[in-house]
N, C-alpha and C positions, 0 to 999 in steps of 0.2 A: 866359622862357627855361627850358629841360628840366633836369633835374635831374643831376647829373654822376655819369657813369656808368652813364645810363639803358638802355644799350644792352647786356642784356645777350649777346646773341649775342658781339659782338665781348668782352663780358669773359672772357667763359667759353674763349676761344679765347685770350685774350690769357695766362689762369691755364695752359690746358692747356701752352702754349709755354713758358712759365716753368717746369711743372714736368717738361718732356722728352718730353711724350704728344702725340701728335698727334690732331688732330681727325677726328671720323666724318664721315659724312652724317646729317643729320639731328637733331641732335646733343638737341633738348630731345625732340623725341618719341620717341628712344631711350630717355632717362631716364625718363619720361611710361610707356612700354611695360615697362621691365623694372618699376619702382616699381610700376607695375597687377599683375604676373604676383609679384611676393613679397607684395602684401599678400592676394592671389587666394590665398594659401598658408596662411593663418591666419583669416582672414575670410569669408561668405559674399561672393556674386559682387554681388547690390544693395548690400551696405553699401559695399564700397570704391568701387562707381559711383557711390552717392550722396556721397563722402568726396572723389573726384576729378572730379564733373561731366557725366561721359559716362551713358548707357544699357547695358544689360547686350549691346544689341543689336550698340551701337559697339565695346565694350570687348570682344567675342570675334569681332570680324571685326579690329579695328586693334589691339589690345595684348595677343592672346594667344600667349605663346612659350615656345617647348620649352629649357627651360636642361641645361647639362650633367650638373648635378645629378638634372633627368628622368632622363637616360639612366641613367646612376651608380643612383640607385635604383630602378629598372627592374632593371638588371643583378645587383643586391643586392649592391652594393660601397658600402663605408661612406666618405663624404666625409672627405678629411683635409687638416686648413687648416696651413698653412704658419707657424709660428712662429718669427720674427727675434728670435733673440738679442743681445741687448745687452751 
């Protein structure tokens, strides 16, 4: 018998619902592609390949992405994060 809750597809969907978000397409090689493009950001491009599995070959054909932050500093505007007071 499988382990309960093996599936994570269906958990990760069953969390989003609970918490009011709705699901993407694609949903783990979403996460798979931005996690590749933020560690692409402080690391060379082999290390995070060899850290996630892929080649440098795969990982700038399937998980290279332009965030808005690109653009933002491109633009030369300073990113500002949204702080919820309590």
């Amino acid at each position: 018998m499988g382990r309960k809750n093996a599936n994570l597809r269906y958990e990760l969907l069953r969390l989003l619902r609970r918490a009011g978000v709705s699901g993407w397409p694609r949903l783990f090689h979403s996460m798979r592609a931005s996690r590749q493009a933020e560690l692409q950001r402080e690391f060379p491009l082999h290390v995070v390949c060899s850290w996630l599995g892929n080649s440098p070959r795969i990982a700038q054909q399937s998980y290279s992405l332009v965030t808005e932050d690109d653009f933002a500093r491109a633009a030369g505007a300073k990113k500002v994060m949204a702080v919820k007071q309590i």
